[in-house]
N, C-alpha and C positions, 0 to 999 in steps of 0.2 A: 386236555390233549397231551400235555408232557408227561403227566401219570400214564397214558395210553402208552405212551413210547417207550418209557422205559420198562414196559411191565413186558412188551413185545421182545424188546433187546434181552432183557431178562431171560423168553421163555427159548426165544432163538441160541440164547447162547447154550443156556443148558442142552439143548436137543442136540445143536452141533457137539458139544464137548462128550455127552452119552453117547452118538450116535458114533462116533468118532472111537471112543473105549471100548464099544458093544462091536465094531466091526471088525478095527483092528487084532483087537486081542483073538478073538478063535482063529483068526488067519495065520498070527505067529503062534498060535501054539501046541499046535502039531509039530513044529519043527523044529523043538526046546533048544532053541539057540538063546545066543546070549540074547538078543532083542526083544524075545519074546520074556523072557526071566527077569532081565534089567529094567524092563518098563515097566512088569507086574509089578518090582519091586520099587518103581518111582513112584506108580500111582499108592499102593498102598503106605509108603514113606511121608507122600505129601498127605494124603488122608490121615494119617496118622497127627502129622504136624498143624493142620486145619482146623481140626475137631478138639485141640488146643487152643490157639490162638486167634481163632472166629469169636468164641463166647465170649475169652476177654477183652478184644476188642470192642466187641458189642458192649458188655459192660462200664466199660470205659468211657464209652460216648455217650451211654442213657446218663451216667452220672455227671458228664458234663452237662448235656440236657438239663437236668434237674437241677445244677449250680446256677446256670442261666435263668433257668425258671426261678429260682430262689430270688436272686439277685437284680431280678427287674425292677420291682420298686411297685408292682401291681398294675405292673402294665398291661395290658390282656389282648394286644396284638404280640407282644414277646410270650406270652405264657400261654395262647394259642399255639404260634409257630414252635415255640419246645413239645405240646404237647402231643404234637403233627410229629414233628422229628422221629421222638421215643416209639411213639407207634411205629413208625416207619424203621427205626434200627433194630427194635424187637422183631417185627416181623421177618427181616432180610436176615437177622443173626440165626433165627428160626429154621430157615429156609436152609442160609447155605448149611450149619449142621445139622441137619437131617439129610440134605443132597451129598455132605462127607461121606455119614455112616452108610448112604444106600451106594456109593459107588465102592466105599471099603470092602461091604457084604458083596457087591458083585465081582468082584477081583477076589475075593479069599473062593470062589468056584474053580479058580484058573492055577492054585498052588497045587 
């Protein structure tokens, strides 16, 4: 059930944060104020900075993962639970850079 939830929270958040980017933006930008230029220019900055620091994040934790996993002693409730984890942080590292580059490519329509 907590899988369920978070997968929900997950798809809800994306939808607001697209649906939010996808509305806003054609509304300012017809009227190339600074608002509409400055936030093009926030979203693509943070997209930019994301698509950095997501992978190695990600990286970072699978390899913790894998120390844990090393270092149990053959325990296989611990070498279970790391191998749940890594699935779980590949997948989500997966996610959010791919969700960077599709919101980058949608914002490079608006320059």
């Amino acid at each position: 059930m907590k899988k369920n939830k978070v997968k929900e929270t997950v798809k809800l958040s994306l939808f607001v944060g697209l649906s939010t980017l996808l509305m806003s933006t054609p509304a300012l930008a017809g009227s190339k104020g600074n608002l509409a230029t400055g936030t093009t220019a926030l979203v693509n900055s943070l997209s930019t900075w994301a698509t950095g620091v997501v992978p190695t994040v990600g990286a970072l934790a699978v390899a913790f993962e894998a120390i844990r996993k090393n270092l149990s002693g053959g325990n296989e409730a611990v070498i279970a639970s790391a191998n749940k984890h890594m699935k779980a942080i590949i997948m989500t590292t997966v996610i959010a850079t791919v969700a960077s580059g599709v919101i980058a490519w949608i914002t490079s329509f608006y320059n």
